[in-house]
Every structure is written in C-alpha cells, then in structure tokens.
VOLOKE-127161 format. One record per residue (C-alpha): residue number from 1; residue in one letter; x, y, z. Coordinates in nm, 3 decimals. Example, Ala and Ser with C-alpha at 12.3 -4.5 7.8 and 13.67 -1.06 7.14 Angstrom:
residues 2
[rec 1,'A',[1.230,-0.450,0.780]]
[rec 2,'S',[1.367,-0.106,0.714]]
end
This chain:
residues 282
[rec 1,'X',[-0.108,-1.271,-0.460]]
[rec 2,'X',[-0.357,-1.212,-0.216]]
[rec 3,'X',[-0.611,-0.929,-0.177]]
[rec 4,'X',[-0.674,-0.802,0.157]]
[rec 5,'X',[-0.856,-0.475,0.317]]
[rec 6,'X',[-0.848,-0.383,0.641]]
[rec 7,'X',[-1.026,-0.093,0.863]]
[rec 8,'X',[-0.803,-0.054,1.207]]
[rec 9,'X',[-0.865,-0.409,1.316]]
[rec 10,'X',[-1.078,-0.532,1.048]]
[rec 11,'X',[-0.988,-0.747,0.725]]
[rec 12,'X',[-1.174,-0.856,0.435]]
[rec 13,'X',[-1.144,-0.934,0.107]]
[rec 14,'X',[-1.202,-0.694,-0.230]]
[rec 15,'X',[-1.094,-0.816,-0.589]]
[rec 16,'X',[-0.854,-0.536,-0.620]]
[rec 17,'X',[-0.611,-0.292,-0.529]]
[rec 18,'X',[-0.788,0.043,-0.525]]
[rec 19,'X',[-0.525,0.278,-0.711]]
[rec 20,'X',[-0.763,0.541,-0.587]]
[rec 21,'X',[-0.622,0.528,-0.251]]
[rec 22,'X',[-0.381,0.770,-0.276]]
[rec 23,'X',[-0.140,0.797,0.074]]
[rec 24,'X',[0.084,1.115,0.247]]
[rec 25,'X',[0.224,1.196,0.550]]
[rec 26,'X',[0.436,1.481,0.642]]
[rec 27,'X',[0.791,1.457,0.756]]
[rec 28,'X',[0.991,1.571,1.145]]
[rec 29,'X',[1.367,1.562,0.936]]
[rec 30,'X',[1.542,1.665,0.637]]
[rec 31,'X',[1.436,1.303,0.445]]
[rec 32,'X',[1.839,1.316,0.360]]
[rec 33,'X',[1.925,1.196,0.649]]
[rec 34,'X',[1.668,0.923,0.709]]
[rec 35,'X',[1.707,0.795,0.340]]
[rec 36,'X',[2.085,0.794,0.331]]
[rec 37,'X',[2.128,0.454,0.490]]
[rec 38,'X',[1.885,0.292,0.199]]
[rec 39,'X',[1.984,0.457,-0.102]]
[rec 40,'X',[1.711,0.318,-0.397]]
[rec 41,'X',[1.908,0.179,-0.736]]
[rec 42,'X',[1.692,0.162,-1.018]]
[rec 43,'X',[1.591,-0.155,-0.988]]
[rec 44,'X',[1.523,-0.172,-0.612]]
[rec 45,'X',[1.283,-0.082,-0.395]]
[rec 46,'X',[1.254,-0.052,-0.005]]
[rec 47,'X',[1.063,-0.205,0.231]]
[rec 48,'X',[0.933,-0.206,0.598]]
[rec 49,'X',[0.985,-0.404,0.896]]
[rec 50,'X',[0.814,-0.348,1.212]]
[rec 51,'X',[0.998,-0.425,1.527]]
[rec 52,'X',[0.768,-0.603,1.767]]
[rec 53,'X',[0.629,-0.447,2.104]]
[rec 54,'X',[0.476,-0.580,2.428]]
[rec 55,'X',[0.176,-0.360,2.398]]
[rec 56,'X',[-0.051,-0.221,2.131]]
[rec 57,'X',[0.022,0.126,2.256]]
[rec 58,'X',[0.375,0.098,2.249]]
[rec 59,'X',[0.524,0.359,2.017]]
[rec 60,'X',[0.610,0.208,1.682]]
[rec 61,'X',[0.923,0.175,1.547]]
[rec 62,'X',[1.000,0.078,1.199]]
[rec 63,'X',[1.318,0.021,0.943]]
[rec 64,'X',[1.388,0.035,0.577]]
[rec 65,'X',[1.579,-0.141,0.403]]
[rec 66,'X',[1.664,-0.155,-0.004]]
[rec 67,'X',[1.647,-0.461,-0.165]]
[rec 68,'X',[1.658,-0.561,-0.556]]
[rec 69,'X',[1.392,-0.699,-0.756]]
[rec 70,'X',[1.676,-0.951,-0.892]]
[rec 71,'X',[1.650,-1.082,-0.513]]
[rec 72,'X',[1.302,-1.173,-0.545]]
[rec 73,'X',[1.190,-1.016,-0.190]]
[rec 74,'X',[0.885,-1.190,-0.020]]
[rec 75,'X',[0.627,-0.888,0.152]]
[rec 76,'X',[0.301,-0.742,0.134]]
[rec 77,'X',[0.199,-0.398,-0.006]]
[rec 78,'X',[-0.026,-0.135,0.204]]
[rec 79,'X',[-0.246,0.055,0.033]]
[rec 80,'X',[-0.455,0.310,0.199]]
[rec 81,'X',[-0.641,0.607,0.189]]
[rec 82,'X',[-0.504,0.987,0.261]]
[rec 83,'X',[-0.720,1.133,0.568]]
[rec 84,'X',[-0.628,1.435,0.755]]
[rec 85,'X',[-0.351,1.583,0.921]]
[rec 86,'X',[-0.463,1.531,1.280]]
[rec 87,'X',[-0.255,1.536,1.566]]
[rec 88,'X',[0.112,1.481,1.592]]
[rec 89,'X',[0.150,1.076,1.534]]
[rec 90,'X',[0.447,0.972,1.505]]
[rec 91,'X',[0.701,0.645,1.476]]
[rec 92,'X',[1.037,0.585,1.460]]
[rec 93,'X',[1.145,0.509,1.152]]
[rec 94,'X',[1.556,0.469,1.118]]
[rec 95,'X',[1.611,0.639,1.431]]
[rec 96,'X',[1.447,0.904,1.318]]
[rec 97,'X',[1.118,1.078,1.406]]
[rec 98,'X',[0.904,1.075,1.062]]
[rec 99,'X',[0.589,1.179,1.110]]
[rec 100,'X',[0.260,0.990,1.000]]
[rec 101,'X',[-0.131,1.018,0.975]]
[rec 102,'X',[-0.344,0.886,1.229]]
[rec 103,'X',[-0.456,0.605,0.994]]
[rec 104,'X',[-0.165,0.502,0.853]]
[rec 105,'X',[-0.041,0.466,1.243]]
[rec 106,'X',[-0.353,0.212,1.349]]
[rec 107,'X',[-0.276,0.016,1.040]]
[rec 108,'X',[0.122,0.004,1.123]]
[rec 109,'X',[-0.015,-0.107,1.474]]
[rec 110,'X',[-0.229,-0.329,1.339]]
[rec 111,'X',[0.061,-0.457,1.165]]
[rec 112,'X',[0.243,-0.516,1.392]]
[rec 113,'X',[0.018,-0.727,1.641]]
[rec 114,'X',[-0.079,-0.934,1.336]]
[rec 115,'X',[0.265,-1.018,1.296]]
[rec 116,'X',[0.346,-1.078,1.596]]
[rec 117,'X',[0.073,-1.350,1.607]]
[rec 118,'X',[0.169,-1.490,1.284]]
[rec 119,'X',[0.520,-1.548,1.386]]
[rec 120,'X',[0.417,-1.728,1.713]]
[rec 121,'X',[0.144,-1.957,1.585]]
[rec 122,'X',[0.386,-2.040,1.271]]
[rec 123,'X',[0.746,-2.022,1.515]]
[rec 124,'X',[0.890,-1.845,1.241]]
[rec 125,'X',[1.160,-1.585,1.323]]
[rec 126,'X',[1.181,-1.311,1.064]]
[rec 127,'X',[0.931,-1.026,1.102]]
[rec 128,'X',[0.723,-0.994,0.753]]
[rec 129,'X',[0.829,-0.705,0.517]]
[rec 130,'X',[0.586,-0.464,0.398]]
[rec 131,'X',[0.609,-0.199,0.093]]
[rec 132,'X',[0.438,0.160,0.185]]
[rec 133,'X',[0.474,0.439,-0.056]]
[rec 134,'X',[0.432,0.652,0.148]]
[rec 135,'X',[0.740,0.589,0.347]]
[rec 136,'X',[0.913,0.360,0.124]]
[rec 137,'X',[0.966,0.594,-0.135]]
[rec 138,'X',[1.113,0.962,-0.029]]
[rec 139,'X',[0.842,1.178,-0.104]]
[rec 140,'X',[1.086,1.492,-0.111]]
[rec 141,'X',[1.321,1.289,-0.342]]
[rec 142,'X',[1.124,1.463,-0.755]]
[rec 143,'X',[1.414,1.182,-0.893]]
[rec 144,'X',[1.292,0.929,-0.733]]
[rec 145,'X',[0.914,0.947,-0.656]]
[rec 146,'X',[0.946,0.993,-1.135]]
[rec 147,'X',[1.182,0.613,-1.150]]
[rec 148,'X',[0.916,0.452,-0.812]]
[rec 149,'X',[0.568,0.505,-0.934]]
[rec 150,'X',[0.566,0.386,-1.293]]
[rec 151,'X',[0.652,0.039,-1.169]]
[rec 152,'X',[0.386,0.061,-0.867]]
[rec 153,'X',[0.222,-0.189,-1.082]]
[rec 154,'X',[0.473,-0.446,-1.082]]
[rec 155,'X',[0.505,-0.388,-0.708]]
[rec 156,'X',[0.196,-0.461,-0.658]]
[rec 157,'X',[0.224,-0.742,-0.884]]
[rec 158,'X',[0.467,-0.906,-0.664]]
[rec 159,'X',[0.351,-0.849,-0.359]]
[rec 160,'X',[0.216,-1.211,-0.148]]
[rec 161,'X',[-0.045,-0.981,-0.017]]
[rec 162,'X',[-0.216,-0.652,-0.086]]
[rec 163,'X',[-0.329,-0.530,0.255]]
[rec 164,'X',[-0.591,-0.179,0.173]]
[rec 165,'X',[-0.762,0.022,0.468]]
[rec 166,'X',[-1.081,0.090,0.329]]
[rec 167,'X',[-1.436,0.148,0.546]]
[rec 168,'X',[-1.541,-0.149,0.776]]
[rec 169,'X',[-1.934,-0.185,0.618]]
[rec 170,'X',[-1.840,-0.596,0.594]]
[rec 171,'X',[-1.779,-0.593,0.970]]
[rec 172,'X',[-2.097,-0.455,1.073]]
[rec 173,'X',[-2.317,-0.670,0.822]]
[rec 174,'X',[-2.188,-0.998,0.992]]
[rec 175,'X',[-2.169,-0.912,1.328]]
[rec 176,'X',[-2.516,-0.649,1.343]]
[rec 177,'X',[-2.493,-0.399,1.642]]
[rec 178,'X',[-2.362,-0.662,1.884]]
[rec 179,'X',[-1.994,-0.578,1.980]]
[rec 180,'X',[-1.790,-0.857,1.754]]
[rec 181,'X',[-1.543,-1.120,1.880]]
[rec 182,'X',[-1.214,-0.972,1.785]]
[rec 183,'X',[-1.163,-0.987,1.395]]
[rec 184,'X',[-0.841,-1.166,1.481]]
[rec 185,'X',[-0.934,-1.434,1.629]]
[rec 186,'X',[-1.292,-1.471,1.459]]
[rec 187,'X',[-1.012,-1.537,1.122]]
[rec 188,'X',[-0.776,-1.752,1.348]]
[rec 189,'X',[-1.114,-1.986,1.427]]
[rec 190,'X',[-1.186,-2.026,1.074]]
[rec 191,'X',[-0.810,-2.093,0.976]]
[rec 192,'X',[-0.784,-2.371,1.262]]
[rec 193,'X',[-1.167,-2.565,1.191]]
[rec 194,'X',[-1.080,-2.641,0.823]]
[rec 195,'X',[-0.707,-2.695,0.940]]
[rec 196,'X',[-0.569,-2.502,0.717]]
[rec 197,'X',[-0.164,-2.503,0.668]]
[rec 198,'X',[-0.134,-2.115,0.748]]
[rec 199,'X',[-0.236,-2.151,1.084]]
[rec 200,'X',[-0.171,-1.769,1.148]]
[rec 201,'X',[-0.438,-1.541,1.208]]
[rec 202,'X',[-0.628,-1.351,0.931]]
[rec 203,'X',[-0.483,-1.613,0.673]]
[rec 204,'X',[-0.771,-1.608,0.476]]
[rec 205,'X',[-0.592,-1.676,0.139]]
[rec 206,'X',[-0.664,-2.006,0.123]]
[rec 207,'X',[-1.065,-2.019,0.217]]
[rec 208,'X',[-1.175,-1.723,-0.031]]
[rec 209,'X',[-1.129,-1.671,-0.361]]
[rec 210,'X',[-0.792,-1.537,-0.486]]
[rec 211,'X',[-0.748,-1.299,-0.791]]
[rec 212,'X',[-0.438,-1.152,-0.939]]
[rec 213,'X',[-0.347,-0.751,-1.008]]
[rec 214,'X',[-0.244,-0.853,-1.329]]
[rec 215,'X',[-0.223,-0.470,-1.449]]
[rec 216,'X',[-0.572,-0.503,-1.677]]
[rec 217,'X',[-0.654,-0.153,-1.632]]
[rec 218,'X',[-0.630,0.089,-1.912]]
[rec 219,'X',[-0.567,0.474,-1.826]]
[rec 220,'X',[-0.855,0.618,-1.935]]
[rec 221,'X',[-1.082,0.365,-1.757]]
[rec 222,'X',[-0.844,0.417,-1.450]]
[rec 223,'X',[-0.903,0.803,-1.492]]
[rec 224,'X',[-1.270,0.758,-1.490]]
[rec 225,'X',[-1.322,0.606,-1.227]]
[rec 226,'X',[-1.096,0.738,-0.937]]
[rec 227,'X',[-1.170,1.139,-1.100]]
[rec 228,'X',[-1.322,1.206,-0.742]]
[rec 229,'X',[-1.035,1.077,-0.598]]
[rec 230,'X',[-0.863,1.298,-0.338]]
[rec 231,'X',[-0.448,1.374,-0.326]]
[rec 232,'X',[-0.240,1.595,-0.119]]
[rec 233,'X',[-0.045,1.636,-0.440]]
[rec 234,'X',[-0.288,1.694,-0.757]]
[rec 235,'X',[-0.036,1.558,-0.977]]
[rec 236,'X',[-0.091,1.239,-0.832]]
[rec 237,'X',[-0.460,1.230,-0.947]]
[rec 238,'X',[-0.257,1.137,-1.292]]
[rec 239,'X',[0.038,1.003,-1.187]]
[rec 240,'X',[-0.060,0.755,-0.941]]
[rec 241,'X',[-0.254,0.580,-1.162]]
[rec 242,'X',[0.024,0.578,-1.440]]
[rec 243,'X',[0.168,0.256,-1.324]]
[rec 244,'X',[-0.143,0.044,-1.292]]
[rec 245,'X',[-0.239,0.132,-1.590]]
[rec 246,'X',[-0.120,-0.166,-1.898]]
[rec 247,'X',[-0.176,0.106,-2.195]]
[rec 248,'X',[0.037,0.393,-2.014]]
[rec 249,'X',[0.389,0.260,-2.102]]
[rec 250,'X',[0.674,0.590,-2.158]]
[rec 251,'X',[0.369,0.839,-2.008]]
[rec 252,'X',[0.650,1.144,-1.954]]
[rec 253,'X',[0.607,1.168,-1.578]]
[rec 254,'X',[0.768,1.451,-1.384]]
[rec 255,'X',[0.690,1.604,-1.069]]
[rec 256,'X',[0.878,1.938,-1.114]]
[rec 257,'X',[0.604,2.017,-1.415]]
[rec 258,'X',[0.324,2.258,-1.344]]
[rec 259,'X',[0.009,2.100,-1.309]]
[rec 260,'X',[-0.127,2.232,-1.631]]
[rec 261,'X',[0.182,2.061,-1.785]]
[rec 262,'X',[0.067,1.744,-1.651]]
[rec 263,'X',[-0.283,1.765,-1.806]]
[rec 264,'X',[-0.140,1.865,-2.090]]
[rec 265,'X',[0.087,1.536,-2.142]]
[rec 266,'X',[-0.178,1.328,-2.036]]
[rec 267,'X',[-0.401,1.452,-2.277]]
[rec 268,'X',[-0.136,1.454,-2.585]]
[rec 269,'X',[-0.011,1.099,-2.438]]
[rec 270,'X',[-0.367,0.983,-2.497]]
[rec 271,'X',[-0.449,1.123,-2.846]]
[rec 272,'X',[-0.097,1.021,-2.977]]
[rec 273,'X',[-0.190,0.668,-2.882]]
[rec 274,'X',[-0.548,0.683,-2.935]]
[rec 275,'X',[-0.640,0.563,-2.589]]
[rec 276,'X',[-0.966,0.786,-2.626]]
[rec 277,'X',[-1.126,0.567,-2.873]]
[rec 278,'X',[-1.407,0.323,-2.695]]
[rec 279,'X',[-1.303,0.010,-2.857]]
[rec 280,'X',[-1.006,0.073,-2.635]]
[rec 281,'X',[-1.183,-0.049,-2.359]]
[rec 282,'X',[-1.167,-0.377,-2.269]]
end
C-alpha cells in the first residue's frame, strides 16, 4: 500500500494515514434514496468512481457501488481534512445532488484529471475506484456508520493507495516563490527518466519509500495525539480513531449515545483492559 498526500494539485508522500483527518459534508436528499441502489452487507463496503470530463470545471459526477471484501476490490482510500461549510458545491452522485465541501470537491477534481491521465498513458479502460467515508458510508444511516468505522482500519489496510489532503509546505520548499511546473507532470518526468513500469503520472510508489498501515497504533497513543483534532460530530473525536487503533477490539461504539456516554465507555473500555498503563505503549 502506498501513502500519498495531496493539497488541490499537489502530492507527496507522509508515512501514514492521519486518522486525525476527520471528513463531513452535508446532504441535498433524503440519503434513502441515494443509498438504496447500494445497500452495504456486513462485509462490504462501497466505493467511488468518477466519470471522466473534458474540462477541469466540468461539474463532477460520481457513482457508488457495493462490493464485498470476499471480492478482493482494487482502489485507493481518501483521507482528508473537515474545513468549512462554504458555498453550495456540489456533484452528482447517483443521480442525485449530494452536497460536498469545497475541499473535498478540488480533491474529487483532482481525481478525476489524475485518472484520466493514468488511464491514457497506461490505455487501460476502467476508471480507478476510490473509498471516501464521507460519501461511501451514509452518514444519516446510526446502523451503519456503528458496523463501517470499526473496520476503517482494515480499509485502509487494503487500500493500493492512501491519497490524504493535507497543507502543501513540501511544494513550496522545492519549488521557492517561483510559480512550479505543474505537480503532474513534474511526477510524470520523474516516472518516465528512471523508466519506471507505472508510466502514469504521480506514480511515485515505486521511487520513494513505501510503508504499510499495519494498524500499530494503540488507542490511547491515538487519543493523544489527534486530542486537538476537530469533528463536525464530537463523537467522532473517539470513534474515528476506534478502528485504527490494534488494542480497541469490541470498544461498544454507538452513535445514538450521548456524548457523555461515549466518554464514559471509553474511559471504562480503557481501565477494564488496562490500556492506561505506560508499558502499554509500544
């Protein structure tokens, strides 16, 4: 698996999914009706394909589609970070109008040209699938967003490539305060002098060092560190980190508790399994 982080444009490497990066959007339609035609078993999960346009500002239109783990499902995870509610973006998604933050709609963009790029320099058909929680899970759905992000882990896990939008301070130390040759073909250079196989742009798998989310993270640490991490939903200061976490296996997650609930499990989970002590810690 791959690591990737991208700002707009703009990919580089980091060592590991940030499970601080907690997404949201807000939705146009009752999700019923844009969920129906994907309904998530247990062991399934959806994921995203974006259709290809002529131009960048063409508006973006998406589909989901479910698909079991038993199926072994190539894609690459998104991971991002929640920013405001400005404006009124939107995509398609289904047919339907589902609404979306404005970065979460440059990185779908972004997307979608890379794709598009990919598939031509490679002559491959099939548009690459991509796994967004915010839109791949119904966020209305309490039943489902409980059974989804326990395993987030394991999605992550199995993702080819973890693509997160994080700030673009890498960008600016290589390129100084001269405008930079597009980040997509600055990566497509690099890819074609050491001739690598994946000729497509911003392929950099192969030329940087690869590490694996192998799920080494243990709750408390996880806690720690993202505790200034911001959420729409403060539940998910806890429960988004559940399923990266190796030590937080049966944590009694539940959306419809009260937030005080949720503290309180958390901090009974813990003590019942002694994940306070420091020789916990890796």
């Amino acid at each position: 698996m791959t690591l990737m982080s991208v700002n707009r444009s703009h990919r580089v490497i980091d060592p590991a999914p940030s499970p601080s990066l907690i997404s949201s959007t807000s939705r146009t339609i009752d999700s019923t009706l844009l969920y129906r035609g994907s309904q998530l078993p247990t062991d399934s999960l959806r994921l995203l394909a974006i259709k290809p346009a002529t131009h960048d500002d063409d508006p973006v239109v998406c589909t989901l589609k479910a698909v079991p783990f038993g199926d072994r499902p190539k894609f690459e995870a998104l991971s991002y970070m929640w920013g405001p509610e400005d404006g009124n973006d939107a995509i398609t998604l289904n047919g339907f109008a589902f609404r979306v933050r404005r970065n979460l709609l440059d990185a779908l963009r972004f997307l979608r040209r890379y794709d598009t790029s990919r598939r031509e320099a490679t002559k491959e058909g099939s548009p690459c699938m991509y796994w967004i929680d915010a839109i791949c899970i119904n966020q209305d759905d309490t039943a489902e967003r409980n059974r989804q992000l326990p395993i987030i882990g394991q999605i992550y896990f199995r993702a080819s490539t973890v693509v997160e939008i994080g700030q673009a301070r890498h960008l600016r130390v290589c390129f100084g305060d001269h405008p930079p040759k597009q980040w997509e073909e600055f990566a497509q250079l690099i890819n074609l002098h050491y001739g690598d196989r994946s000729t497509g742009p911003l392929r950099l798998d192969r030329l940087l060092r690869k590490e694996k989310y192998n799920n080494s993270h243990t709750l408390k640490r996880l806690l720690e560190d993202h505790q200034e991490a911001e959420s729409s939903d403060r539940k998910d200061k806890v429960y988004r980190l559940v399923g990266l976490a190796h030590d937080a296996a049966g944590f009694p997650m539940d959306y419809n508790k009260s937030l005080y609930d949720v503290w309180k499990d958390t901090i009974v989970f813990m003590n019942e399994r002694e994940l306070f002590k420091p020789e916990h810690e890796d």
